[in-house]
PDB file of N, CA, C and O in Angstrom, chain B, residues numbered from 101:
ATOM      1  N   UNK B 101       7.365  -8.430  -4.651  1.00  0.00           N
ATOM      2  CA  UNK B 101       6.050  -8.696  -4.112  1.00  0.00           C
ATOM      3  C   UNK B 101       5.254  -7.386  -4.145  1.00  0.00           C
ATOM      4  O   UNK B 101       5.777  -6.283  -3.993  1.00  0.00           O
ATOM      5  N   UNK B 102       3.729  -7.630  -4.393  1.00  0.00           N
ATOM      6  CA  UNK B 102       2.826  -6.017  -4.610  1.00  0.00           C
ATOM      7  C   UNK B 102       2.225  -6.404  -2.982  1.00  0.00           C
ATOM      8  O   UNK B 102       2.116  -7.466  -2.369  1.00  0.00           O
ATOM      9  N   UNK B 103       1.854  -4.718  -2.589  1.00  0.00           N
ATOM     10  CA  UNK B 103       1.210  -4.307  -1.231  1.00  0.00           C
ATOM     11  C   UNK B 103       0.160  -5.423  -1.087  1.00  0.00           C
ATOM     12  O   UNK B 103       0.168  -5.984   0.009  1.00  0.00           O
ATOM     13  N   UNK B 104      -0.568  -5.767  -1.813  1.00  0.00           N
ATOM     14  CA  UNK B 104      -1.332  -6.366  -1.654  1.00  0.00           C
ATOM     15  C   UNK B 104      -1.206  -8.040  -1.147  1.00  0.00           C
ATOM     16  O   UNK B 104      -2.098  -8.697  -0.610  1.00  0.00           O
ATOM     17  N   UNK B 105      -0.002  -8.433  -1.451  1.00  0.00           N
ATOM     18  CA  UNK B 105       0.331  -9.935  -0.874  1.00  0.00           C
ATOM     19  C   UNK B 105       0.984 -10.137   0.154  1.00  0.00           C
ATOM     20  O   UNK B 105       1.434 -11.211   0.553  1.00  0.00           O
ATOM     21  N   UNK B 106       1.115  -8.419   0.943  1.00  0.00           N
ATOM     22  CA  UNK B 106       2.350  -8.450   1.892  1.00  0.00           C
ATOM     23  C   UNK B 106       1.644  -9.020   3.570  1.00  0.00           C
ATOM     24  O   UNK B 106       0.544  -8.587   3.912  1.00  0.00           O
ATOM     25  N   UNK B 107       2.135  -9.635   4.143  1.00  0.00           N
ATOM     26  CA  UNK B 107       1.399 -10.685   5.609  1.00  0.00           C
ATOM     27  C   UNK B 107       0.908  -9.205   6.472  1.00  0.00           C
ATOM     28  O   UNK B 107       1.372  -8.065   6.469  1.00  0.00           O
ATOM     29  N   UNK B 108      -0.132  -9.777   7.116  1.00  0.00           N
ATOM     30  CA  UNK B 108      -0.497  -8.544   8.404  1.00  0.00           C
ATOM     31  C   UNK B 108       0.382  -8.027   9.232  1.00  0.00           C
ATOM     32  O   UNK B 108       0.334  -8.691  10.268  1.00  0.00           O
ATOM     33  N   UNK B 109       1.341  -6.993   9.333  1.00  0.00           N
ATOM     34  CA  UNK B 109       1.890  -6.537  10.210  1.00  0.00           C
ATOM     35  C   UNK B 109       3.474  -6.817   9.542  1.00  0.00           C
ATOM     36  O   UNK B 109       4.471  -6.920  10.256  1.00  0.00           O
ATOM     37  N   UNK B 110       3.486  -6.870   8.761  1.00  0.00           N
ATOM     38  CA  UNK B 110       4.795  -7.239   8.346  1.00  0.00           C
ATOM     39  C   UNK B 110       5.531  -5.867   7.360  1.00  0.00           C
ATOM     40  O   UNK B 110       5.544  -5.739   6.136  1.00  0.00           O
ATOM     41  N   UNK B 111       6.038  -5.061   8.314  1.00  0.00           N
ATOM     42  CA  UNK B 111       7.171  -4.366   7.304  1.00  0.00           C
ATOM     43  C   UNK B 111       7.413  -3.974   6.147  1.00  0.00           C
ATOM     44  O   UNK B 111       7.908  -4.823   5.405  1.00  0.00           O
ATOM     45  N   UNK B 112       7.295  -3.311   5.872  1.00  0.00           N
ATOM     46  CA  UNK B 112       8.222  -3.383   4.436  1.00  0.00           C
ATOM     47  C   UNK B 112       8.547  -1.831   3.936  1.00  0.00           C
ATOM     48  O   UNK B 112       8.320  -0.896   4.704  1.00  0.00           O
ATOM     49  N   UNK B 113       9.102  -1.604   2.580  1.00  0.00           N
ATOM     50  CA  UNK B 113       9.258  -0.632   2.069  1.00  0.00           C
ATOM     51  C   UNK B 113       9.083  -0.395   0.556  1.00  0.00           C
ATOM     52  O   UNK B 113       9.772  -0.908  -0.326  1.00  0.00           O
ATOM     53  N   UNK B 114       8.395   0.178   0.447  1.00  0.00           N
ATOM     54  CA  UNK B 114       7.889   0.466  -1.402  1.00  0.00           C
ATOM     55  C   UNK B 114       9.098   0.736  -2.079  1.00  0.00           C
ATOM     56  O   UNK B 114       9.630   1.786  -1.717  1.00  0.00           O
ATOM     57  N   UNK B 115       9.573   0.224  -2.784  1.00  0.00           N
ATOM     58  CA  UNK B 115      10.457   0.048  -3.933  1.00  0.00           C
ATOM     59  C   UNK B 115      10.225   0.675  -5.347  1.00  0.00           C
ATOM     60  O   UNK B 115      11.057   1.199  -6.088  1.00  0.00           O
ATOM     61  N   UNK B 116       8.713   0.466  -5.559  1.00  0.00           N
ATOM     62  CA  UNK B 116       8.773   0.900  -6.902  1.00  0.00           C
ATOM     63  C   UNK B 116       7.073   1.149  -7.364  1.00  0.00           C
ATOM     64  O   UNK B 116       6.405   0.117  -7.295  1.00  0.00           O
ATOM     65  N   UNK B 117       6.396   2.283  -7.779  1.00  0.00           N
ATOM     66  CA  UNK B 117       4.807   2.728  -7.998  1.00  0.00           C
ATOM     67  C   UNK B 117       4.418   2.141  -8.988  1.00  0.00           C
ATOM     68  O   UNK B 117       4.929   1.178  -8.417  1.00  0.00           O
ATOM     69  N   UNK B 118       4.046   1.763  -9.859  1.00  0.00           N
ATOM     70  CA  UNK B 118       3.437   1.472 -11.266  1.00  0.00           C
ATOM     71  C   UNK B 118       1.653   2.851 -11.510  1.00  0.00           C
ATOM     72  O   UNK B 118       0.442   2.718 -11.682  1.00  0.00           O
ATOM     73  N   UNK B 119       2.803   4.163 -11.340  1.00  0.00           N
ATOM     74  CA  UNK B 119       1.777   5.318 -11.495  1.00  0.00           C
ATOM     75  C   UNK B 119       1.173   5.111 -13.043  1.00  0.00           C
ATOM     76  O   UNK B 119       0.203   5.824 -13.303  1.00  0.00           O
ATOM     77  N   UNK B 120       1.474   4.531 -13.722  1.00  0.00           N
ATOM     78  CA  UNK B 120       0.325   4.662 -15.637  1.00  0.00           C
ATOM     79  C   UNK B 120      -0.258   3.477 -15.139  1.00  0.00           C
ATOM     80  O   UNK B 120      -0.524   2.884 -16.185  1.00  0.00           O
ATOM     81  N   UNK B 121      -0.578   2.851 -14.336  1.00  0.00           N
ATOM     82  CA  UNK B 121      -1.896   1.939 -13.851  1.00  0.00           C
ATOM     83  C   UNK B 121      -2.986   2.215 -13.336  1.00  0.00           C
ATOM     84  O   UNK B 121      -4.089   1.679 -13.231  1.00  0.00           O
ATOM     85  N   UNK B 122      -2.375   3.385 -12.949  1.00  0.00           N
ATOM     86  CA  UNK B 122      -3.552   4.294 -11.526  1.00  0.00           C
ATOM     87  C   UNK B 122      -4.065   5.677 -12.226  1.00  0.00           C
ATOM     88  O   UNK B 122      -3.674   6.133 -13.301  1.00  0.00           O
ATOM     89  N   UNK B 123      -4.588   5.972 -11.753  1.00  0.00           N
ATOM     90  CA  UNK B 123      -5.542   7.320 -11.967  1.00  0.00           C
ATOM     91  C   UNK B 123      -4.726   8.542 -11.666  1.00  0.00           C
ATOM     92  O   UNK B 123      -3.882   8.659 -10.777  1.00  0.00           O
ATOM     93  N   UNK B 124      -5.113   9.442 -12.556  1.00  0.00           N
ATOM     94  CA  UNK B 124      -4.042  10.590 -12.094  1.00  0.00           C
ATOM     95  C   UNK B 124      -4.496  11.739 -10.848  1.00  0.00           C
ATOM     96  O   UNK B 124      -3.762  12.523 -10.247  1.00  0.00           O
ATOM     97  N   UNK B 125      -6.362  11.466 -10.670  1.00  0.00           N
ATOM     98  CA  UNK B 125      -6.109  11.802  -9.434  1.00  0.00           C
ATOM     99  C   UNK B 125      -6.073  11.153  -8.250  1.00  0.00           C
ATOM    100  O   UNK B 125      -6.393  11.552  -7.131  1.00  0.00           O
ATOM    101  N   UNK B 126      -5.498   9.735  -8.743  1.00  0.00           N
ATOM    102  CA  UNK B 126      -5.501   8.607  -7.739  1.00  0.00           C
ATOM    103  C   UNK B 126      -3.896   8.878  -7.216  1.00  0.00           C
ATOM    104  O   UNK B 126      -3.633   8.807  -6.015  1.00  0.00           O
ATOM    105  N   UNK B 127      -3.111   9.116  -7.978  1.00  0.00           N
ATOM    106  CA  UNK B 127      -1.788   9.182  -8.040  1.00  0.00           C
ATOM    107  C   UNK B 127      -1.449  10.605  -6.843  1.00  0.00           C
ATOM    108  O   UNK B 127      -0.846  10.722  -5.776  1.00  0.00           O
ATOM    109  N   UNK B 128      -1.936  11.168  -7.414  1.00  0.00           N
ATOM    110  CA  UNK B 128      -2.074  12.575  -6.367  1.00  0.00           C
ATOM    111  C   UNK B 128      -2.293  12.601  -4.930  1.00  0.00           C
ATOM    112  O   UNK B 128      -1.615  13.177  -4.079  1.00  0.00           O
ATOM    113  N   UNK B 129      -3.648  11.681  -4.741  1.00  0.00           N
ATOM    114  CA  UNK B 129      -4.315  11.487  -3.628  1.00  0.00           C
ATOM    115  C   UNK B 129      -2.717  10.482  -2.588  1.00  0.00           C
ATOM    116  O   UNK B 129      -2.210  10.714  -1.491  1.00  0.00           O
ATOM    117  N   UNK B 130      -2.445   9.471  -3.584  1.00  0.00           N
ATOM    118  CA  UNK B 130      -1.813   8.776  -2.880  1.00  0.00           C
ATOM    119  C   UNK B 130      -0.297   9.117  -2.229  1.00  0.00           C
ATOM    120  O   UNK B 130       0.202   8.667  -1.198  1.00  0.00           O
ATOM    121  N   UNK B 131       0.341  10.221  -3.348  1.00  0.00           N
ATOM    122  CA  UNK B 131       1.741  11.069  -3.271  1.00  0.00           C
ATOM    123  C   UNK B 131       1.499  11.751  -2.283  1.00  0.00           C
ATOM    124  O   UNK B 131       2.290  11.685  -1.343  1.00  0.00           O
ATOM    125  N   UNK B 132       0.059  12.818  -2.171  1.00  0.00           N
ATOM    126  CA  UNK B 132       0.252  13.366  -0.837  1.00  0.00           C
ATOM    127  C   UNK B 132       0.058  12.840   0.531  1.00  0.00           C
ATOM    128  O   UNK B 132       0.316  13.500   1.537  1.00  0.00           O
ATOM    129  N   UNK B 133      -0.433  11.560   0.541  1.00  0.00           N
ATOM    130  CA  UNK B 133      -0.533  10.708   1.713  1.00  0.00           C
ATOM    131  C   UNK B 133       0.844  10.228   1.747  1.00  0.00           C
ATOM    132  O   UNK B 133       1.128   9.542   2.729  1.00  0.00           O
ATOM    133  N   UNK B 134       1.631  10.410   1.005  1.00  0.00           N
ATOM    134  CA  UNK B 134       3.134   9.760   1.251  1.00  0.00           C
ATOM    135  C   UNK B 134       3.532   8.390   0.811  1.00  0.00           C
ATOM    136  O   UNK B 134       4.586   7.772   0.956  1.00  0.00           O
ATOM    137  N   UNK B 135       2.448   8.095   0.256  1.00  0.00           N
ATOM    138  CA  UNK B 135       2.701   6.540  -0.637  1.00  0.00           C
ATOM    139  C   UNK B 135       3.742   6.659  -1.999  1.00  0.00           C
ATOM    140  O   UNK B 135       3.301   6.853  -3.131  1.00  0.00           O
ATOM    141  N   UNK B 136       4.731   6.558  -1.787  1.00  0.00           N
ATOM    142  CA  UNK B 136       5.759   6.614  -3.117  1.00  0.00           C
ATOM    143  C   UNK B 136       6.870   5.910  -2.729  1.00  0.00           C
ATOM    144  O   UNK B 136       7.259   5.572  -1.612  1.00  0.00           O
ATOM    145  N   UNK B 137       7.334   5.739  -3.859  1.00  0.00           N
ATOM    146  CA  UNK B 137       8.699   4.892  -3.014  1.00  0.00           C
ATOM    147  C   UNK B 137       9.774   5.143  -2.037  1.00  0.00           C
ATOM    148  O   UNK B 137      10.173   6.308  -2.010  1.00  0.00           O
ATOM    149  N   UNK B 138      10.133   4.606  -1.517  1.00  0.00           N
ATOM    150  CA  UNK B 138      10.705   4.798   0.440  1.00  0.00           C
ATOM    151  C   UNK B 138      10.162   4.728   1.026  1.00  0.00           C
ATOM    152  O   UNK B 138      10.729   4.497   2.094  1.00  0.00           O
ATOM    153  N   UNK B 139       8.764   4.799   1.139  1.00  0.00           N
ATOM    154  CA  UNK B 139       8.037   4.971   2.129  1.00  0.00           C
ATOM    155  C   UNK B 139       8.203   3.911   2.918  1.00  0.00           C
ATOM    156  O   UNK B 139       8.464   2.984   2.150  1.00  0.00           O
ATOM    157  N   UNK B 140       8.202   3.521   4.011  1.00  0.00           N
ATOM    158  CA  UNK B 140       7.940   2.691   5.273  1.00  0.00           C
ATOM    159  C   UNK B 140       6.369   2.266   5.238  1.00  0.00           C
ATOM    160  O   UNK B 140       5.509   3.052   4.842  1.00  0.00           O
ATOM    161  N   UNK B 141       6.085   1.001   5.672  1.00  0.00           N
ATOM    162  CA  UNK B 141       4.883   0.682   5.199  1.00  0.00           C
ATOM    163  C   UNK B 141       4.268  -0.729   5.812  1.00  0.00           C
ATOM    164  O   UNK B 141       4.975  -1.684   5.490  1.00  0.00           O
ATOM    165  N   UNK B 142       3.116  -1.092   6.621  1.00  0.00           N
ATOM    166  CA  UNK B 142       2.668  -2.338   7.092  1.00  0.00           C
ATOM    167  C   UNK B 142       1.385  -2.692   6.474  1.00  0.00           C
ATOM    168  O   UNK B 142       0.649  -1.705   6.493  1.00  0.00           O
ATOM    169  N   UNK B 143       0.832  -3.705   5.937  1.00  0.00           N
ATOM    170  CA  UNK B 143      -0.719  -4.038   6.640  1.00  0.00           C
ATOM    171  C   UNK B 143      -1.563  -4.147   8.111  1.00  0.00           C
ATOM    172  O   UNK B 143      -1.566  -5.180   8.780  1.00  0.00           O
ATOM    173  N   UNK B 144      -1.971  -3.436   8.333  1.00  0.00           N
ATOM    174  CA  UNK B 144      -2.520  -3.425   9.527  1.00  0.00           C
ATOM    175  C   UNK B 144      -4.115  -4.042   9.324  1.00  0.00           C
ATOM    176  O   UNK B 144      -4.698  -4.270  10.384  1.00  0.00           O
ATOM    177  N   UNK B 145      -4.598  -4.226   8.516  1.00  0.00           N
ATOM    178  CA  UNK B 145      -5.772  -5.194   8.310  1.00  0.00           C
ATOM    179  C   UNK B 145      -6.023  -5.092   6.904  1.00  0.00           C
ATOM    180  O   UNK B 145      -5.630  -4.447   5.932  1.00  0.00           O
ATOM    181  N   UNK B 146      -6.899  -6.060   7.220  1.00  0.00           N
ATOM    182  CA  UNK B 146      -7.589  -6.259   5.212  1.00  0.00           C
ATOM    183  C   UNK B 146      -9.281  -6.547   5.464  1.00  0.00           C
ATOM    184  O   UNK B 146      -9.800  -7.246   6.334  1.00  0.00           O
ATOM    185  N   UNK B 147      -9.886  -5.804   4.455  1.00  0.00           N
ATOM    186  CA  UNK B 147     -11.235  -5.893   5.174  1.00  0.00           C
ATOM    187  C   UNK B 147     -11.629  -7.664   4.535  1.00  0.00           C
ATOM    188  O   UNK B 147     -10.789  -8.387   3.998  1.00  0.00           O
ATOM    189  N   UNK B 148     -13.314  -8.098   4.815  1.00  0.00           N
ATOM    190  CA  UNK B 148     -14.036  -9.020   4.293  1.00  0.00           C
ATOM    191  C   UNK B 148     -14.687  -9.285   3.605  1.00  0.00           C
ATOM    192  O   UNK B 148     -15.301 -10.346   3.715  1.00  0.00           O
ATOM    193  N   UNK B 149     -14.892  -8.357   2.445  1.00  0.00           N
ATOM    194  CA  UNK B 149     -16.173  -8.382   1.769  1.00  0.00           C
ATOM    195  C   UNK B 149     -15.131  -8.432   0.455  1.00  0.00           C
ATOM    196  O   UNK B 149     -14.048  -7.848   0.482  1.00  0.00           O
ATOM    197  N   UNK B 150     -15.615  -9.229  -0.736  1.00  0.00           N
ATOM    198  CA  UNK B 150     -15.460  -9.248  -2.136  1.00  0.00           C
ATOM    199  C   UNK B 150     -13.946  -8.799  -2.404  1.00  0.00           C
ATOM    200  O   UNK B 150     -13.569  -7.942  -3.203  1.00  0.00           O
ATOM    201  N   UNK B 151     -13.147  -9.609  -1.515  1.00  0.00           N
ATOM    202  CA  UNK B 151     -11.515  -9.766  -2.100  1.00  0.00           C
ATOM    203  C   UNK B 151     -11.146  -9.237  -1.328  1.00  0.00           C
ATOM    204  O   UNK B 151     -10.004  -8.812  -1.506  1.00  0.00           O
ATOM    205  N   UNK B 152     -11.826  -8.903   0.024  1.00  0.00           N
ATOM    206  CA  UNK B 152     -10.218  -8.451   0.949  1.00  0.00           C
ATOM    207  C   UNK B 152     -10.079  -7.021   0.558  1.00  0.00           C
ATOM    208  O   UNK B 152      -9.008  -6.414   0.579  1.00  0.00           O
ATOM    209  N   UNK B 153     -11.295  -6.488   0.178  1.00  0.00           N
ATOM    210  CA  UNK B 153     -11.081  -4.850  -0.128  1.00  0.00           C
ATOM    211  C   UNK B 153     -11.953  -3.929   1.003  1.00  0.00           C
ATOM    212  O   UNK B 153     -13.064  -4.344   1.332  1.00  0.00           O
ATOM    213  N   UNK B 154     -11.458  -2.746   1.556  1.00  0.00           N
ATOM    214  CA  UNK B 154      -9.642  -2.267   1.039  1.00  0.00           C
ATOM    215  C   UNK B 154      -8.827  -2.768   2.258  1.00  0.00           C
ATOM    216  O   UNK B 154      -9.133  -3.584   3.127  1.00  0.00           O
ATOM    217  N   UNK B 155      -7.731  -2.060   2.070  1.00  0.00           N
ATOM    218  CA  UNK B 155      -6.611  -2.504   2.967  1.00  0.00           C
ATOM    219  C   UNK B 155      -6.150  -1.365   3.685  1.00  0.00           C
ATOM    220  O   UNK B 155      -6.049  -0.223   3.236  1.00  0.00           O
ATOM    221  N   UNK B 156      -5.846  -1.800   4.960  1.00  0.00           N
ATOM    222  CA  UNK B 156      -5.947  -0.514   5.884  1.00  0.00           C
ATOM    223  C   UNK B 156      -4.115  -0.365   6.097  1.00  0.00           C
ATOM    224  O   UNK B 156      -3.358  -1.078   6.756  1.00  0.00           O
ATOM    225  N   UNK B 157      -3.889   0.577   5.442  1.00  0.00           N
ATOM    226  CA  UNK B 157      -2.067   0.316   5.843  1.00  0.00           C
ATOM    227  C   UNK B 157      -1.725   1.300   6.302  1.00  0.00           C
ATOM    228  O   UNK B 157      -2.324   2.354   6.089  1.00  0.00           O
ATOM    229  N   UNK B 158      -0.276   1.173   7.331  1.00  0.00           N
ATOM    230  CA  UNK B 158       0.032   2.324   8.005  1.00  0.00           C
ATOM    231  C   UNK B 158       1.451   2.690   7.335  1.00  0.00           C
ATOM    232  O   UNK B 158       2.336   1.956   6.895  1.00  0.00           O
ATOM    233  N   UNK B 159       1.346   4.089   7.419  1.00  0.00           N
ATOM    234  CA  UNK B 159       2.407   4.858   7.054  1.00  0.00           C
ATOM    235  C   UNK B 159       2.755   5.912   7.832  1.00  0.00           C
ATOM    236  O   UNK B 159       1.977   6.856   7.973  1.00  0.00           O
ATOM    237  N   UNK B 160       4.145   5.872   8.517  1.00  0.00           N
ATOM    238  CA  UNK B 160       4.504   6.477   9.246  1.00  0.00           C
ATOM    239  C   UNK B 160       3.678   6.067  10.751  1.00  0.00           C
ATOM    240  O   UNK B 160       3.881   5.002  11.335  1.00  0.00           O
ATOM    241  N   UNK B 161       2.831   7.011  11.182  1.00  0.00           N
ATOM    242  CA  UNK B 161       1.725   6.662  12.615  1.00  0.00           C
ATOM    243  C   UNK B 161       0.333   7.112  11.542  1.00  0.00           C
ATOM    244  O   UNK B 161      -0.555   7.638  12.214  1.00  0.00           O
ATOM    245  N   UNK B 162       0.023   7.019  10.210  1.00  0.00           N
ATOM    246  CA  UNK B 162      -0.922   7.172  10.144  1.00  0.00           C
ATOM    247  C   UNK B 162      -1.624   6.263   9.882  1.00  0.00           C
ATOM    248  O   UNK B 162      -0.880   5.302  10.080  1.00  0.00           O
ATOM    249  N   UNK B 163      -2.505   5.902   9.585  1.00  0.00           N
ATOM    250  CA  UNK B 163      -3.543   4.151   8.514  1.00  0.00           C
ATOM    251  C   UNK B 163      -4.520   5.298   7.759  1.00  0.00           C
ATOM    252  O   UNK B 163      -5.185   6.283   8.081  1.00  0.00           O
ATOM    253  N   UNK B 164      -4.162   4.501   6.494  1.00  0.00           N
ATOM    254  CA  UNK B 164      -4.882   4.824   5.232  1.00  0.00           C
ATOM    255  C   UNK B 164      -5.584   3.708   4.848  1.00  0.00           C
ATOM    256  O   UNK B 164      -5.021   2.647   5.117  1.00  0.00           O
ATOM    257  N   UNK B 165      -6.896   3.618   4.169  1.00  0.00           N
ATOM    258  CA  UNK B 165      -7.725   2.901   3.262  1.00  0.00           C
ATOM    259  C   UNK B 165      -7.422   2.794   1.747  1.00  0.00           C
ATOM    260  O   UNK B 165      -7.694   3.641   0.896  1.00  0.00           O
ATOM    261  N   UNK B 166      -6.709   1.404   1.534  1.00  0.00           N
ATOM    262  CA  UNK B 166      -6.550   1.616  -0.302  1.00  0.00           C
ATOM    263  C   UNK B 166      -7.341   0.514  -0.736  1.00  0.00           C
ATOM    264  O   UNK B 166      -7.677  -0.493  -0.113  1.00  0.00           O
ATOM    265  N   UNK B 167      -7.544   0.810  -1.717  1.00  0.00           N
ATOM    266  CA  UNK B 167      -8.214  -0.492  -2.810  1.00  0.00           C
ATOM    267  C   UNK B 167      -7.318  -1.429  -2.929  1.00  0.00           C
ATOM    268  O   UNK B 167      -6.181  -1.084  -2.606  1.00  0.00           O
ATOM    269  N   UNK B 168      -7.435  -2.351  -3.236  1.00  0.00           N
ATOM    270  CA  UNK B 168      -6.653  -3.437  -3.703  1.00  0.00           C
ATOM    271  C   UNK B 168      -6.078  -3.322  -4.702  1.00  0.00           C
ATOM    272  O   UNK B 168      -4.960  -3.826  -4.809  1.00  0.00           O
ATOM    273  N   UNK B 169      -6.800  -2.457  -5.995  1.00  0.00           N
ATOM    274  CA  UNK B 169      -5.900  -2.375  -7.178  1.00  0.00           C
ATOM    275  C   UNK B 169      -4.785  -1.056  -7.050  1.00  0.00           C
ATOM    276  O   UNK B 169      -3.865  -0.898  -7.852  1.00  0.00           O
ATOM    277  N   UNK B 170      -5.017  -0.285  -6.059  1.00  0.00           N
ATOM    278  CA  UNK B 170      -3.942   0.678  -5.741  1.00  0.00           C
ATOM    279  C   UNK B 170      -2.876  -0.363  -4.984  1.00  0.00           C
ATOM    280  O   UNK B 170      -1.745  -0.318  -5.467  1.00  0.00           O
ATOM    281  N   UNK B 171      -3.012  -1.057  -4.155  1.00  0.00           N
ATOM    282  CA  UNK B 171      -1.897  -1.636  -3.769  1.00  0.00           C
ATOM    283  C   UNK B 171      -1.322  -2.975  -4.248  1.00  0.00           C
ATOM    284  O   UNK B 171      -0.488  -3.674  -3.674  1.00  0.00           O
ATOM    285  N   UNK B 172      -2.144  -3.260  -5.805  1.00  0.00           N
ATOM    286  CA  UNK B 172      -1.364  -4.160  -6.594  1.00  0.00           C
ATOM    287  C   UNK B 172      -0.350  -3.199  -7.427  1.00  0.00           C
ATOM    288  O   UNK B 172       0.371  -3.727  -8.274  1.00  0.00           O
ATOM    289  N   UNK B 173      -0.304  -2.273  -7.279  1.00  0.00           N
ATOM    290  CA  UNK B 173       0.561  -1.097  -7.989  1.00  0.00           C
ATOM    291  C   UNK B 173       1.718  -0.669  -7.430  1.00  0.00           C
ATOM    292  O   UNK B 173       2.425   0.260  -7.819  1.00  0.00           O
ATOM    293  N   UNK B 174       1.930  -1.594  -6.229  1.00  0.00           N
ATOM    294  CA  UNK B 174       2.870  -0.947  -5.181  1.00  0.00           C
ATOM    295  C   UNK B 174       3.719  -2.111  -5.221  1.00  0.00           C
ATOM    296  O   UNK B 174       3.217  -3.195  -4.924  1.00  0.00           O
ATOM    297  N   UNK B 175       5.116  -2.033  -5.593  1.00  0.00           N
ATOM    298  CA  UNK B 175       5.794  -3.284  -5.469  1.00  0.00           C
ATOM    299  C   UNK B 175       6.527  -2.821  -3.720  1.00  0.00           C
ATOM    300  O   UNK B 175       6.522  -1.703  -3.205  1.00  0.00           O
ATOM    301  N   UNK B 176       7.003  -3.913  -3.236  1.00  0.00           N
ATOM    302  CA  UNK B 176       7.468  -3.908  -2.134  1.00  0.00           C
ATOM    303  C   UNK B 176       8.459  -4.487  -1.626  1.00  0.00           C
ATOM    304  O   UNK B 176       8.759  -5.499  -2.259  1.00  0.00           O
ATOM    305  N   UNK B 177       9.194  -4.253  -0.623  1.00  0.00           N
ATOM    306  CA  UNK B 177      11.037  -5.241   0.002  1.00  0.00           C
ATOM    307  C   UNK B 177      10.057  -5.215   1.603  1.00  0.00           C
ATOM    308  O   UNK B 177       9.384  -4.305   2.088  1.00  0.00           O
ATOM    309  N   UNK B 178      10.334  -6.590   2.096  1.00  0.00           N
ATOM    310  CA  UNK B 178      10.131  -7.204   3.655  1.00  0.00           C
ATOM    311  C   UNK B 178      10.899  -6.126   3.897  1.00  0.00           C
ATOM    312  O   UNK B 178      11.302  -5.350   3.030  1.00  0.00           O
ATOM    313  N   UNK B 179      11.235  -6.018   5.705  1.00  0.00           N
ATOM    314  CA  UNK B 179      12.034  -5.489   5.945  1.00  0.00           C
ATOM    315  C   UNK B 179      11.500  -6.509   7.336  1.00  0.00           C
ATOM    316  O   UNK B 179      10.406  -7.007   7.601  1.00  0.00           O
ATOM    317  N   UNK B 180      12.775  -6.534   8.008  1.00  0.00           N
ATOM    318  CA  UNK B 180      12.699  -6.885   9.597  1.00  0.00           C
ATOM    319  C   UNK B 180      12.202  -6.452  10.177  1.00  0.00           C
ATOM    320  O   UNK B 180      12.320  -5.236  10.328  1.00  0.00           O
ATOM    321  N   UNK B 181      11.200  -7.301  10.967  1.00  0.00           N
ATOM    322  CA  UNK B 181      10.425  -6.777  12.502  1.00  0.00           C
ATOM    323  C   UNK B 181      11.729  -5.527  13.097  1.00  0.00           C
ATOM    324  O   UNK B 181      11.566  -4.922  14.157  1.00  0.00           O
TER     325      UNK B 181
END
């Protein structure tokens, strides 16, 4: 499953990047926010306007803003409440 289909508040852990989709200083931006695989990872909201863009996800105690096509790039594993 990609970040982007994952339920509000639901867990999970990045498994795997699809970095030659993304921008290389998109890739950067996102490695040093800690988005790579292992990471620990929720939706904490999705905005309303023109697809649900962006998506506010937390990592670690922080929340970041991604696009939607950055987090169709993000494959993902549920993990238990």
């Amino acid at each position: 499953m990609t970040l982007d289909l994952l339920p509000i508040g639901q867990p999970a852990r990045i498994v795997a990047v699809d970095w030659a989709a993304l921008d290389q200083d998109e890739t950067l931006r996102l490695r040093a926010l800690g988005l790579d695989a292992g990471a620990k990872i929720s939706v904490a909201h999705r905005g309303v306007f023109a697809g649900s863009d962006p998506l506010a996800v937390t990592v670690g105690r922080m929340t970041v803003a991604l696009r939607r096509v950055h987090a169709r790039a993000m494959q993902v594993e549920q993990l238990q409440p």
